[in-house]
VEXBA-146600 format. One record per residue: chain; residue in three letters; x negated, y negated, z negated of N, C-alpha, C in turn. Coordinates in pm, whole numbers, m for minus. Each point is the difference from the previous one (the first is absolute). Layout:
% VEXBA-146600
{A ALA {X Y Z} {X Y Z} {X Y Z}}
...
//
This chain:
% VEXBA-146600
{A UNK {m83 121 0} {83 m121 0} {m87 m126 0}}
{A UNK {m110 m27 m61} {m118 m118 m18} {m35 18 109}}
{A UNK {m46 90 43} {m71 m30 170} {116 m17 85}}
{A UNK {127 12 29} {84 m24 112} {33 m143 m69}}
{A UNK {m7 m42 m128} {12 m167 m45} {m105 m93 74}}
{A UNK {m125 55 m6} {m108 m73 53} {m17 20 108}}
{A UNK {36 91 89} {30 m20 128} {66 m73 82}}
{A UNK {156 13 m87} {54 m86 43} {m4 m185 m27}}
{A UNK {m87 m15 m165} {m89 m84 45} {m53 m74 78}}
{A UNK {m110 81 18} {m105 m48 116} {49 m36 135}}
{A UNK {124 100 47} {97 m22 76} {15 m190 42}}
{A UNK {130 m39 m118} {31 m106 m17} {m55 m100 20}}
{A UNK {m154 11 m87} {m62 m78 43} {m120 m26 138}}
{A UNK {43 130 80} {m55 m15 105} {72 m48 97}}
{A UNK {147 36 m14} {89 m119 83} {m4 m147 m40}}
{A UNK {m7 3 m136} {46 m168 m35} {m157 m80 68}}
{A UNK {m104 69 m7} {m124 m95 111} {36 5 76}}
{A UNK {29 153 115} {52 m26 73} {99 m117 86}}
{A UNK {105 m40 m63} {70 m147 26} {m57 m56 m11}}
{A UNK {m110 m44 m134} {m38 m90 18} {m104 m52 70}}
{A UNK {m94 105 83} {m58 m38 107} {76 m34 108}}
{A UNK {92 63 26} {97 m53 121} {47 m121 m43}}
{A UNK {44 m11 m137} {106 m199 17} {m178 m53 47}}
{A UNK {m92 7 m45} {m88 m84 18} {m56 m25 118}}
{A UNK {m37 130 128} {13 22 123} {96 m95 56}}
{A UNK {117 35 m38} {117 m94 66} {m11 m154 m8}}
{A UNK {m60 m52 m126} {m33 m113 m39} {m75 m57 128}}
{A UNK {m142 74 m20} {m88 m12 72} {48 m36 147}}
{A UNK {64 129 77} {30 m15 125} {70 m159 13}}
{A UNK {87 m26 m77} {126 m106 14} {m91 m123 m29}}
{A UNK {m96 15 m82} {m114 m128 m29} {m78 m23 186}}
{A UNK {m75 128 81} {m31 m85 93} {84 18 147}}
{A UNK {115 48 m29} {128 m44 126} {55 m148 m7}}
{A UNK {m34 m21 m101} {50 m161 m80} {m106 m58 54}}
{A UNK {m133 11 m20} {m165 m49 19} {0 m28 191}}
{A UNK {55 129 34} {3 66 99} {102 m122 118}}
{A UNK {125 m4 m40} {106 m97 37} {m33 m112 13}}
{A UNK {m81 m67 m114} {m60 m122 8} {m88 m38 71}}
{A UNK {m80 62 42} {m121 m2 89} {68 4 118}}
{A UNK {65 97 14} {117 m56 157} {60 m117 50}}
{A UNK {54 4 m115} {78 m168 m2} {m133 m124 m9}}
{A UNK {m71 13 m52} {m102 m82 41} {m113 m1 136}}
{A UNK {m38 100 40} {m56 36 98} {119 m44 115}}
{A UNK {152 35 8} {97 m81 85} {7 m188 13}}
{A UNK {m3 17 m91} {22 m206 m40} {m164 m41 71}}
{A UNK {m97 60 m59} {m155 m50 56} {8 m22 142}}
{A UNK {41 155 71} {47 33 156} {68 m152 66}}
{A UNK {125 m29 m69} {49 m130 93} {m65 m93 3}}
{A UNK {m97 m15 m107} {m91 m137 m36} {m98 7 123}}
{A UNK {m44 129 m25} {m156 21 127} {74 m42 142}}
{A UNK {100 54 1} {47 25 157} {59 m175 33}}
{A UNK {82 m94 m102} {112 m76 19} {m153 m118 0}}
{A UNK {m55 17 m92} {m50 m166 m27} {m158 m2 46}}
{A UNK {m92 121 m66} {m107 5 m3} {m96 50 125}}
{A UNK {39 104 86} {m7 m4 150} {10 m65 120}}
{A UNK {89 m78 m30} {34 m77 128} {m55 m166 m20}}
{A UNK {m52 m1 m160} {m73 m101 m35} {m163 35 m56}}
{A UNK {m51 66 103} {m162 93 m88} {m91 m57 m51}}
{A UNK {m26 m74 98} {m137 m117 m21} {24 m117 m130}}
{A UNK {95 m25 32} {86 m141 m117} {26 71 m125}}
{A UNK {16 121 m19} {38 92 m118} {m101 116 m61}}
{A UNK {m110 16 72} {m62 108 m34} {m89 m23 m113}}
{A UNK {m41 m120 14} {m60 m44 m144} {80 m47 m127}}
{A UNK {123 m53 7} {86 m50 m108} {m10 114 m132}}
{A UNK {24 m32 m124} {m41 22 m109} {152 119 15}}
{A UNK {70 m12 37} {150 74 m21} {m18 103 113}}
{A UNK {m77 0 106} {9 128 101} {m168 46 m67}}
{A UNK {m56 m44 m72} {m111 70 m39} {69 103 m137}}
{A UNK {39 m39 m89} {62 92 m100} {81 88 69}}
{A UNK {123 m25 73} {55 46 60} {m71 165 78}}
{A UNK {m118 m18 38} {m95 94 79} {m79 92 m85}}
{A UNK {m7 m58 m106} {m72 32 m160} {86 98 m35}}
{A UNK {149 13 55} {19 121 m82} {77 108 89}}
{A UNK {m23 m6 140} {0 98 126} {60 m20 83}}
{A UNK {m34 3 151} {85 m47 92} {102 164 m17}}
{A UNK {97 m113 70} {118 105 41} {m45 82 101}}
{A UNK {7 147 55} {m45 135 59} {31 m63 152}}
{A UNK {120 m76 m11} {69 m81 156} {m72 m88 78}}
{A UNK {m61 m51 m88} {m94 m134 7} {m148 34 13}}
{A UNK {m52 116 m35} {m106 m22 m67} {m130 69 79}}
{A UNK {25 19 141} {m78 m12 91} {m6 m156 102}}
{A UNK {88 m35 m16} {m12 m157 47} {m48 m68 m65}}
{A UNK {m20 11 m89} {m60 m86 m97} {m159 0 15}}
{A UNK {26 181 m24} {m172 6 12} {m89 m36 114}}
{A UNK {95 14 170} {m14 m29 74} {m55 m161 4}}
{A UNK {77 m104 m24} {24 m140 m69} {m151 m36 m80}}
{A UNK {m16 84 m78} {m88 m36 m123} {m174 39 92}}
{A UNK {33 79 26} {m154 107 39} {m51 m130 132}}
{A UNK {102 m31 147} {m20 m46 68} {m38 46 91}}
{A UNK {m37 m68 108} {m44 74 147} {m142 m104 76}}
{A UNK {m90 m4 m102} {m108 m66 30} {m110 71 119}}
{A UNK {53 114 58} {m86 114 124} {94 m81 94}}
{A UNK {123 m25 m13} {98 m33 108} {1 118 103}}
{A UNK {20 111 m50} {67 134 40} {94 16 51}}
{A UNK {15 20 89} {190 46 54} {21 115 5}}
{A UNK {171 48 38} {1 136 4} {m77 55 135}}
{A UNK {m6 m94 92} {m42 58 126} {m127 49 14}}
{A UNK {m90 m102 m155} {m124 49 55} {m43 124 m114}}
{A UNK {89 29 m75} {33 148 m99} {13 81 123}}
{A UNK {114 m5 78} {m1 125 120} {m109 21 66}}
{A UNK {m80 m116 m2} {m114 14 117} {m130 133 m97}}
{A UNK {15 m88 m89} {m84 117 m120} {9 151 m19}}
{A UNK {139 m26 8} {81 127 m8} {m37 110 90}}
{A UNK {m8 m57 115} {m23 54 120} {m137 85 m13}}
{A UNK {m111 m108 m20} {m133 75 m26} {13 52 m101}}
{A UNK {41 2 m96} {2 78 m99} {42 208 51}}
{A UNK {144 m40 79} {26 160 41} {m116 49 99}}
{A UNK {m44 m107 34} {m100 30 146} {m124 83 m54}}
{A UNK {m57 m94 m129} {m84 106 m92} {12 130 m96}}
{A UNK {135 16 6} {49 132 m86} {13 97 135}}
{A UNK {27 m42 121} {4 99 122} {m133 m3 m2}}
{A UNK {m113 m61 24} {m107 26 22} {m112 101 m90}}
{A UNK {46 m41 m137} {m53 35 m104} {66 188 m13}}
{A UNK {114 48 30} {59 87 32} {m79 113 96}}
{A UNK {4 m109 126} {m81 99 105} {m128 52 m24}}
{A UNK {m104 m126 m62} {m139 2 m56} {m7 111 m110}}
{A UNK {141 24 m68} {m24 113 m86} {40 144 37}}
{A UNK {47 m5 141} {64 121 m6} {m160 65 133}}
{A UNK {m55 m114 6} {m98 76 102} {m131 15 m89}}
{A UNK {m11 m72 m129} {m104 49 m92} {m114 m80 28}}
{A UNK {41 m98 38} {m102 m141 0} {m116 66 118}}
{A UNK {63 70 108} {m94 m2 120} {m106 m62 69}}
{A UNK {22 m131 m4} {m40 m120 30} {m97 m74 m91}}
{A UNK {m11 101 m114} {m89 m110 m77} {32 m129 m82}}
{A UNK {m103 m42 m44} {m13 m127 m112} {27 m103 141}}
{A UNK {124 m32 38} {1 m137 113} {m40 m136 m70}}
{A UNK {13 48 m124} {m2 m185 m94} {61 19 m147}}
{A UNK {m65 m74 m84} {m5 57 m93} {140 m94 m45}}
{A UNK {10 m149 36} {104 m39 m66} {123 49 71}}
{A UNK {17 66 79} {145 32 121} {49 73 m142}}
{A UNK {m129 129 31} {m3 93 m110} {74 m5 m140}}
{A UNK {m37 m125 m44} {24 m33 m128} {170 m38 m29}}
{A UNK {29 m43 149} {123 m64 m33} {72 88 m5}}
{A UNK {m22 97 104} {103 82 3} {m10 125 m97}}
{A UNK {m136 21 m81} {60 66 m154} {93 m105 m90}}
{A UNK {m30 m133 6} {123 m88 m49} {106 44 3}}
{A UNK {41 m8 120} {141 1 88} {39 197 m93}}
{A UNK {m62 96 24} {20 89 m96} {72 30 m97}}
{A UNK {m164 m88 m106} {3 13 m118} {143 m116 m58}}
{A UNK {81 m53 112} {135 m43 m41} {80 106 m18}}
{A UNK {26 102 72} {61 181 25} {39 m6 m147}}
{A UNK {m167 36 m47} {0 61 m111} {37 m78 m118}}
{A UNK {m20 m135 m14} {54 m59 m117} {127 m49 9}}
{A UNK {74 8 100} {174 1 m9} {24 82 m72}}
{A UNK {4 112 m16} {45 112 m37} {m6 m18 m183}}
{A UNK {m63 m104 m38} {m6 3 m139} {m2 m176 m86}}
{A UNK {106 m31 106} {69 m174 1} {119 87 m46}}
{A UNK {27 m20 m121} {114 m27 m96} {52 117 51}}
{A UNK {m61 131 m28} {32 98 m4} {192 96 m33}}
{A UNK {m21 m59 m130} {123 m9 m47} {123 m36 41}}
{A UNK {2 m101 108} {86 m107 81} {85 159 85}}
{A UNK {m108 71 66} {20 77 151} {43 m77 88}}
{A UNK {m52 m88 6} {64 m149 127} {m112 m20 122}}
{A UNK {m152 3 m70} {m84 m24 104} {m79 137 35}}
{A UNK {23 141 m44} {m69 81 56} {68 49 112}}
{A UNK {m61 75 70} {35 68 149} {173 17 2}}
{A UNK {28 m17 87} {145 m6 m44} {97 m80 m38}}
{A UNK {m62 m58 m98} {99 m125 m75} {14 m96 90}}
{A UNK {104 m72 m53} {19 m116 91} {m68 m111 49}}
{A UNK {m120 m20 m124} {m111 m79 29} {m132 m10 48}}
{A UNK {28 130 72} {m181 59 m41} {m42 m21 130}}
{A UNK {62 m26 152} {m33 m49 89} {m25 m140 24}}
{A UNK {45 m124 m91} {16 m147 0} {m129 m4 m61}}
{A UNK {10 98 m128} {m143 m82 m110} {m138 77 101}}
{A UNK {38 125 70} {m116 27 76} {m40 m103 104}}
{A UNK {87 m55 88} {m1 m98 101} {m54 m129 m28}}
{A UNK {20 22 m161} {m76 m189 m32} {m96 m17 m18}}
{A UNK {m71 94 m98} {m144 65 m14} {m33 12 88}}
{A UNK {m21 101 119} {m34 m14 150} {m80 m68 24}}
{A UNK {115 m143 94} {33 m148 m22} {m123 m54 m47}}
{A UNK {14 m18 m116} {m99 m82 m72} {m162 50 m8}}
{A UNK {9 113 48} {m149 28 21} {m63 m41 91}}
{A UNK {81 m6 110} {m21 m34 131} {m10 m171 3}}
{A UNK {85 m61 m91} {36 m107 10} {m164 m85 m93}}
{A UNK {m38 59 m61} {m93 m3 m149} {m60 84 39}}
{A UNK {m124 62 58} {m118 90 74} {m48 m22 m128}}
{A UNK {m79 m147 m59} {m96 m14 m60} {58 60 m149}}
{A UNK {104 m22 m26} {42 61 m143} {43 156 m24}}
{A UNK {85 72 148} {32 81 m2} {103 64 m70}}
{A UNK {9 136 m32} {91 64 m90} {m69 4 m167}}
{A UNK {45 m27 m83} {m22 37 m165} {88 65 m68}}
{A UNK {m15 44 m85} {95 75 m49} {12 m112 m104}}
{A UNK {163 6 m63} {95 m60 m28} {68 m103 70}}
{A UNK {m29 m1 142} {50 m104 56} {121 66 28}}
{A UNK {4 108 22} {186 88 18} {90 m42 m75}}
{A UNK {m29 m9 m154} {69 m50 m106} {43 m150 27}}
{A UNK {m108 m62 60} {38 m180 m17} {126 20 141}}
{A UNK {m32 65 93} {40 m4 148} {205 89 m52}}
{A UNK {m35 81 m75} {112 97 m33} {129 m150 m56}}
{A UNK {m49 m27 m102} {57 m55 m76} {83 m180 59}}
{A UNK {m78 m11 110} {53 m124 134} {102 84 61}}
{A UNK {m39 133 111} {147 93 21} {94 m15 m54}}
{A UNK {m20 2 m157} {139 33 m92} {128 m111 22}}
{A UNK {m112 m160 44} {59 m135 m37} {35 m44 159}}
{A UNK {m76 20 88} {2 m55 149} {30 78 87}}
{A UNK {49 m51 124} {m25 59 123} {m130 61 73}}
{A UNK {m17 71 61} {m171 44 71} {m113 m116 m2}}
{A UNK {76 m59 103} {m115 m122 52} {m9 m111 m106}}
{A UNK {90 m28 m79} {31 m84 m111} {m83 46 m130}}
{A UNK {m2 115 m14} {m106 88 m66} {m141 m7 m24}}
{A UNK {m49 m4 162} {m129 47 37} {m56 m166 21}}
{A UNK {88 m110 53} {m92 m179 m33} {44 m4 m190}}
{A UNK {32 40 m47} {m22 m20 m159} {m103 77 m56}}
{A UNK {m16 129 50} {m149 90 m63} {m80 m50 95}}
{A UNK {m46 m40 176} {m98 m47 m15} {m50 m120 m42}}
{A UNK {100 m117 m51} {m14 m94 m84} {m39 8 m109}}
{A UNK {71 65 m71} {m47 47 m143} {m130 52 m29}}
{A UNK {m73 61 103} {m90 106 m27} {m139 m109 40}}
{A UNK {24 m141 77} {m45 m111 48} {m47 m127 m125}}
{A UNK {77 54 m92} {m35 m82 m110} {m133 31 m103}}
{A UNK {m66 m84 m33} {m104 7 m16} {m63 88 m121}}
{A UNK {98 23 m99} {m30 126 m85} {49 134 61}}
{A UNK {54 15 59} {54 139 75} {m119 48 109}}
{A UNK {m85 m113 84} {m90 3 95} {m92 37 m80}}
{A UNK {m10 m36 m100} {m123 m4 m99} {m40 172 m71}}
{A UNK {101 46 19} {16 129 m45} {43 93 84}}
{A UNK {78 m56 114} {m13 127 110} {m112 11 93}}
{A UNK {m104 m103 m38} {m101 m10 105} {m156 36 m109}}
{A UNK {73 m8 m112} {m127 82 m97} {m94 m143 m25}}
{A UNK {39 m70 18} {m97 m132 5} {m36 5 m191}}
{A UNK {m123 69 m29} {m56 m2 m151} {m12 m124 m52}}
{A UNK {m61 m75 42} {m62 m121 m65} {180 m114 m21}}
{A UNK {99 68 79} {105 m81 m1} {118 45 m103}}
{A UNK {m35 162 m2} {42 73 m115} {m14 m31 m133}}
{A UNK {m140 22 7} {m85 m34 m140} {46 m129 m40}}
{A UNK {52 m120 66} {12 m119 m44} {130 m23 m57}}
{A UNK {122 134 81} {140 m46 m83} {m14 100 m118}}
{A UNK {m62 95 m13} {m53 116 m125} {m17 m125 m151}}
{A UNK {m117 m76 46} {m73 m97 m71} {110 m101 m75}}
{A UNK {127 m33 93} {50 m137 m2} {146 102 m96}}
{A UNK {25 107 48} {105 61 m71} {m82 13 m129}}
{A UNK {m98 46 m64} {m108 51 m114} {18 m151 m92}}
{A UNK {6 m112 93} {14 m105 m85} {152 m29 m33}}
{A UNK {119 18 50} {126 m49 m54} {14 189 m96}}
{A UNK {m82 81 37} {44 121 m100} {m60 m15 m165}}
{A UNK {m155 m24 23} {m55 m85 m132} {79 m61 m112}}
{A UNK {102 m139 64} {57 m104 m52} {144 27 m26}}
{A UNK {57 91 71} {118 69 m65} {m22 119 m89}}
{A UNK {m64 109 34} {10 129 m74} {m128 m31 m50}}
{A UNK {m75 m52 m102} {m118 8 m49} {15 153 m72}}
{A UNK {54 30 m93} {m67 146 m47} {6 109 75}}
{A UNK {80 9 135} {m4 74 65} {m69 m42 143}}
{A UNK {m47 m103 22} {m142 m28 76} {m94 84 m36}}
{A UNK {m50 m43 m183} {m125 87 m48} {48 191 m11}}
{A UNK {94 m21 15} {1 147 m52} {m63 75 184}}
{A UNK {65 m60 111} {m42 34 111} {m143 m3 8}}
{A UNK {m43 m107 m33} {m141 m64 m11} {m120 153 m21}}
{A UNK {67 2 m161} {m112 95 m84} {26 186 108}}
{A UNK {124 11 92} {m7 108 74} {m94 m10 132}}
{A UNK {m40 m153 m25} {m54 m49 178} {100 44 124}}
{A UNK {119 m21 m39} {137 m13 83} {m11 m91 97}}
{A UNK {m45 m16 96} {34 m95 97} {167 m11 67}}
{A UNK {8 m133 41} {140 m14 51} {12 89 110}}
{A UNK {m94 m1 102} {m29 76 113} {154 170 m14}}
{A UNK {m91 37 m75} {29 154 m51} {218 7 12}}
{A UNK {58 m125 m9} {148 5 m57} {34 m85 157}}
{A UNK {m45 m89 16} {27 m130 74} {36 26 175}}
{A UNK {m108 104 10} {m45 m3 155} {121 81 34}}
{A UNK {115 80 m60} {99 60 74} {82 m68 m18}}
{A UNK {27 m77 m100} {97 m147 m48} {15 m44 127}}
{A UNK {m108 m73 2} {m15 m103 140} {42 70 96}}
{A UNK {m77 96 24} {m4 58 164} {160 30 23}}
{A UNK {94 13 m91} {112 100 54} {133 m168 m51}}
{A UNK {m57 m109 m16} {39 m59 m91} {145 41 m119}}
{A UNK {m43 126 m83} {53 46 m115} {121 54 81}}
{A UNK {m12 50 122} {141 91 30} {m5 145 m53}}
{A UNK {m114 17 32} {m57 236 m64} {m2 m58 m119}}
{A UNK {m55 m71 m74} {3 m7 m151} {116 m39 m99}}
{A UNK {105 m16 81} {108 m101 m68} {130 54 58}}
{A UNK {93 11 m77} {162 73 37} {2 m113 125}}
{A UNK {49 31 136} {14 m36 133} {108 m118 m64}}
{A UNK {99 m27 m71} {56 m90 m75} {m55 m129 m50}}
{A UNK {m67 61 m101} {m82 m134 m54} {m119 m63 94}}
{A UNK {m72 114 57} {m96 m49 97} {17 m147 101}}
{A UNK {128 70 63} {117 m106 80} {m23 m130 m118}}
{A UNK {48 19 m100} {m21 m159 m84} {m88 m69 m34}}
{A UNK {m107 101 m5} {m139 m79 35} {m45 m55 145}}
{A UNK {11 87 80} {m13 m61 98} {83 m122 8}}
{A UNK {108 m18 m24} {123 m123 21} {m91 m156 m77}}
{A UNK {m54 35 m92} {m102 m141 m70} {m123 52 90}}
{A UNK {m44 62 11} {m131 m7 57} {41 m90 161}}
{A UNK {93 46 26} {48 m106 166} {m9 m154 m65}}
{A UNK {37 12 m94} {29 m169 m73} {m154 m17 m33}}
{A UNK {m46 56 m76} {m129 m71 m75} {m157 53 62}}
{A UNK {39 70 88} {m114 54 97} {m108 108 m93}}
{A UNK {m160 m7 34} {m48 128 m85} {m10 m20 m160}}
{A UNK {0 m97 m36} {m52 m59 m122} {117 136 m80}}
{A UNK {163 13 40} {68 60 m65} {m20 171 m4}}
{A UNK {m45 23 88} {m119 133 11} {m72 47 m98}}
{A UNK {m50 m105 m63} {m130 17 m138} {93 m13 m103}}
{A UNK {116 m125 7} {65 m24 m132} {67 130 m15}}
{A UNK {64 69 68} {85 102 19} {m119 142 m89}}
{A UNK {m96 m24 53} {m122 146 m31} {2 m1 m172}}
{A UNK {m15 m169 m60} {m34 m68 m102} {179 60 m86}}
{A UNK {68 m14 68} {142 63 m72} {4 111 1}}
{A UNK {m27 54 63} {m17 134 m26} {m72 77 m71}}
{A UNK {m94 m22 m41} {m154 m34 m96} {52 m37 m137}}
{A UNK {102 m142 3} {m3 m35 m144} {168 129 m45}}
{A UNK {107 17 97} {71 106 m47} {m62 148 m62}}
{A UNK {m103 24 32} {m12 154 m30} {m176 m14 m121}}
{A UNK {63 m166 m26} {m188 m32 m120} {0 119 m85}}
{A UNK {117 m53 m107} {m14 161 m59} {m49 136 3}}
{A UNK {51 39 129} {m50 133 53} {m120 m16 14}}
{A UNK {m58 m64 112} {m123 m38 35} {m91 m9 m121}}
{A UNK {3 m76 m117} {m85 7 m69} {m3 139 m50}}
{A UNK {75 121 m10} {12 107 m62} {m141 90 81}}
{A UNK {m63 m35 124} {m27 91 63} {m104 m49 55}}
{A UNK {m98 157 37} {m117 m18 39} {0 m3 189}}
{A UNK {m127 m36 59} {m22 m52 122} {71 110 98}}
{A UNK {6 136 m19} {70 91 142} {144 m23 m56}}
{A UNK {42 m4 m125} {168 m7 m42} {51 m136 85}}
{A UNK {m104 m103 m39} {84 m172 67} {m25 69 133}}
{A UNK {m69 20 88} {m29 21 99} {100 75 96}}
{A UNK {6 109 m85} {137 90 79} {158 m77 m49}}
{A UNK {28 m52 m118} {125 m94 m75} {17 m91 149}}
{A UNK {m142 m107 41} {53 m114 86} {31 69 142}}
{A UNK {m72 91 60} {6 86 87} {148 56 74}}
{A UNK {74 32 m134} {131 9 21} {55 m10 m115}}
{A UNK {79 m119 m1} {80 m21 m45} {87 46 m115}}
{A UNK {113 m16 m59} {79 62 m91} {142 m24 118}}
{A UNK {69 88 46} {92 m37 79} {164 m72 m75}}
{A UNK {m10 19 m119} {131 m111 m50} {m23 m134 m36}}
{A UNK {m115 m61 60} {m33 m119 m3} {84 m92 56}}
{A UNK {85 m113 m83} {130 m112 57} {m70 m85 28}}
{A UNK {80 m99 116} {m14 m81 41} {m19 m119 m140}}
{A UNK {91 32 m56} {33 m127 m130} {m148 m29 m75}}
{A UNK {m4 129 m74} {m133 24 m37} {m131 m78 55}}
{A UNK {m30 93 170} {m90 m28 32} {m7 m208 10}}
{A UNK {112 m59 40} {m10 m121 56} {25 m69 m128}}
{A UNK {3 47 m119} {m15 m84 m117} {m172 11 m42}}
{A UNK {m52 105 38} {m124 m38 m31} {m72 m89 79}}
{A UNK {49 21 153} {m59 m52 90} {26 m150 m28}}
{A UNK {118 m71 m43} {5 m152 m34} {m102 m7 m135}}
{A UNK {m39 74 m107} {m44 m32 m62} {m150 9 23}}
{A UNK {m64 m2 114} {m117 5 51} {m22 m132 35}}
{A UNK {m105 m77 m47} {m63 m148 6} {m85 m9 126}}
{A UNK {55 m51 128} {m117 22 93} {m81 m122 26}}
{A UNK {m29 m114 m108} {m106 m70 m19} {m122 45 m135}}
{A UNK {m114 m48 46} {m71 68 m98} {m89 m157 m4}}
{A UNK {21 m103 m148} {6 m107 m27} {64 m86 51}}
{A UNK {m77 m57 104} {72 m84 78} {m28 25 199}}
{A UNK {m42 81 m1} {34 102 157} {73 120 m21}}
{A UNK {71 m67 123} {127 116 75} {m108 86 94}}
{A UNK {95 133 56} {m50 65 55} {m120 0 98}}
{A UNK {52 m77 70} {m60 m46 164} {m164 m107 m48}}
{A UNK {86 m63 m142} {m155 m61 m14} {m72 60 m58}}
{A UNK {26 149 m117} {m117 106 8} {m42 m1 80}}
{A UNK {68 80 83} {m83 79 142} {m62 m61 39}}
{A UNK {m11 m148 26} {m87 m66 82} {m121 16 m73}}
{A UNK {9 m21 m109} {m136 m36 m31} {m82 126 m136}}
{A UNK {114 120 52} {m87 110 m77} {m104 58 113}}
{A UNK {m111 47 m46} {m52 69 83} {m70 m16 78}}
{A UNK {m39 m128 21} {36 m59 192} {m77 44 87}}
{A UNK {m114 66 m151} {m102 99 170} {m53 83 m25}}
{A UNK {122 149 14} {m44 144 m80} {m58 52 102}}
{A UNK {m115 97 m38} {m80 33 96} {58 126 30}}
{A UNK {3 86 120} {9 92 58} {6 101 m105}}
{A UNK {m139 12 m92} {m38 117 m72} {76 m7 m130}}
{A UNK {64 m55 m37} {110 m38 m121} {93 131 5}}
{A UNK {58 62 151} {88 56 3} {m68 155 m82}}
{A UNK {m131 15 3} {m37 122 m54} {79 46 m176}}
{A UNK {m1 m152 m51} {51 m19 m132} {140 58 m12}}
{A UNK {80 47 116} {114 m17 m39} {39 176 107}}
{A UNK {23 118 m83} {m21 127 7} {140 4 150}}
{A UNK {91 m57 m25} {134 42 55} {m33 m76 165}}
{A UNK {m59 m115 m39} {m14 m73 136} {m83 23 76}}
{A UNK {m148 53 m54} {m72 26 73} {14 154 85}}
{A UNK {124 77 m42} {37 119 42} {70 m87 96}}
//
C-alpha cells in the first residue's frame, strides 16, 4: 500500500511539472508571437516610409538623422536590396550589357577549360596565367557547393546555383587581376537573395571595389596589417581586459577577422542578422565591419576570458548559432569607435604608415 502511495505520488507530481512546463512553454510561445507580430507591424510601417518618402527622395534623405536610425534597426526584406544597391553605388559604371558580355567569356572558359580537361592537357603549359584562370573559373564548381549549405538553394539543382555560378564566372573574367577567392560566393550568394542577376553582379563588383574588400581579396599584407593595427587600437580602448587576455595568448586579430571580412559575416552569422549588418555596413561603410567584430568580442567577454588560445580560436571560428540580433547590436552600439579624439579613418591614416613587407611573418594566420 506505501509503495502504490508513493507511486502514485511521484505520479502527481510528475504531471503537476508537467503543466507546468507547458503553461510556461505556452507563455513563452505567446511572449514571441506577440515579439513576433510586432516586428511585422513595424517592419510594415518602416516599408511605406522607405518606399513613400525616403526613395524617391535618396540623396536629400540619406543622410538625415531620422532615415539614419530608421536603417539602424533593419531595412525592410522589400526594400533592402535597393537600398543596398543605392548605398554601395555604381562607381565601375557597369551595365547589365557589359555583365552579359562577361558572361559570355566566362561560359567560353568553362567550354574550354572542359575540353582541356577531357583531353588531359595535351597541349601543354600554353600559359601559365590562362592556366590559372581557368583553375579559378573551377575552383568556383567546387565552392558553390558549400555557400549556405543548409539553404539547398545554391547547390546543383537548386534554384540558385546557376545565377551565383554565372556571377562568379563574370567577375573573374571581369577582375583577371583579383580573380576567384573563396568567400566571395557568400558575399555574391547573399546579393541573389536581395537582387535581380545583373543588379546583383554591379553591387558585388562594386562592393568587392571598395578599398577594404580589395585589400583582402587581393592579399595586399602591408594593407591588411594596417586595418589589423587600426582595429587592435579601437579593441585596446573598448575591451581592455580582454585585449590583454588575447595579448598574453599572442592572439592576433588576423586569426578571427580574415573570414569576418572576407565573407562580410554571412558563413559566420545566422543569414538574418548578417543581412542587418550588412544593412549599417551599406550606411557606415567598413569602419562598421570592425565595430561589428568589436561586438561580437565584447558579447561573448565572459566566455572569452574563460579560455585558452585553440578554445577562443575554434569559439570565434564558429560561432554559437542562437546568437540575436538584439543582443548582438546592443553590444555593437556600445562599441566606442573613437579612440581619444580620432575616429576611425583618422586612425588608419596615421597608424602604421610604413609596415614593412616582413611584418606579415609576425602574424601566423596571414602569412598562411
Amino acid at each position: 500500500m506505501e509503495e502504490a502511495l508513493r507511486h502514485r505520488q511521484e505520479y502527481d507530481e510528475m504531471v503537476a511539472e508537467a503543466k507546468k512546463r507547458e503553461i510556461k512553454e505556452a507563455h513563452k510561445r505567446k511572449k514571441i508571437m506577440k515579439e513576433r507580430f510586432k516586428q511585422e507591424e513595424n517592419i510594415a510601417s518602416a516599408m511605406v516610409i522607405w518606399i513613400n518618402e525616403i526613395l524617391p527622395n535618396w540623396e536629400v534623405m540619406r543622410s538625415t538623422r531620422r532615415v539614419r536610425e530608421l536603417w539602424w534597426q533593419g531595412l525592410p526584406p522589400s526594400v533592402r536590396g535597393k537600398v543596398w544597391s543605392l548605398a554601395v553605388g555604381n562607381e565601375l559604371n557597369i551595365t547589365p550589357e557589359l555583365y552579359e558580355i562577361f558572361l559570355s567569356r566566362a561560359k567560353e572558359r568553362w567550354k574550354s577549360f572542359s575540353e582541356t580537361n577531357s583531353e588531359n592537357n595535351t597541349e601543354g603549359n600554353a600559359g601559365v596565367s590562362v592556366a590559372d584562370r581557368e583553375a579559378s573559373l573551377e575552383l568556383i564548381k567546387l565552392d558553390i557547393s558549400r555557400t549556405f549549405p543548409s539553404l539547398y538553394i545554391f547547390q546543383k539543382g537548386g534554384p540558385y546555383h546557376d545565377v551565383l555560378h554565372s556571377i562568379l564566372g563574370a567577375y573573374t573574367c571581369y577582375r583577371p587581376d583579383v580573380g576567384y577567392v573563396q568567400g566571395m560566393s557568400f558575399i555574391a550568394a547573399v546579393l541573389i537573395l536581395n537582387l535581380e542577376e545583373a543588379d546583383a553582379f554591379i553591387a558585388f563588383a562594386n562592393l568587392l571595389n571598395k578599398p577594404c574588400q580589395l585589400a583582402f581579396f587581393r592579399v595586399d599584407h602591408s594593407m591588411m596589417l594596417k586595418y589589423f593595427a587600426t582595429f587592435e587600437v579601437f579593441f585596446e580602448e573598448n575591451l581592455s581586459k580582454l585585449f590583454l587576455h588575447f595579448k598574453s595568448y599572442s592572439l592576433t586579430p588576423d586569426i578571427y577577422l580574415i573570414d569576418w571580412i572576407f565573407t562580410l559575416y554571412s558563413k559566420s552569422l545566422p543569414l538574418d542578422l548578417a543581412c542587418r549588418v550588412w544593412d549599417v555596413f551599406c550606411r557606415d561603410g567598413e569602419e562598421f565591419l570592425f565595430r561589428t567584430g568589436l561586438g561580437i568580442l565584447r558579447l561573448y567577454e565572459d566566455i572569452l576570458l574563460q579560455m585558452d588560445f585553440i578554445h577562443i580560436a575554434q569559439f570565434l571560428t564558429k560561432l554559437p548559432e542562437d546568437i540575436t540580433s538584439e543582443k548582438l547590436f546592443s553590444c555593437i552600439a556600445a562599441i566606442q569607435m573613437q579612440n581619444s579624439t580620432k575616429k576611425w579613418t583618422q586612425v588608419f591614416s596615421s597608424v602604421m604608415k610604413d609596415i614593412k613587407e616582413g611584418d606579415k611573418n609576425n602574424s601566423p594566420a596571414l602569412k598562411s
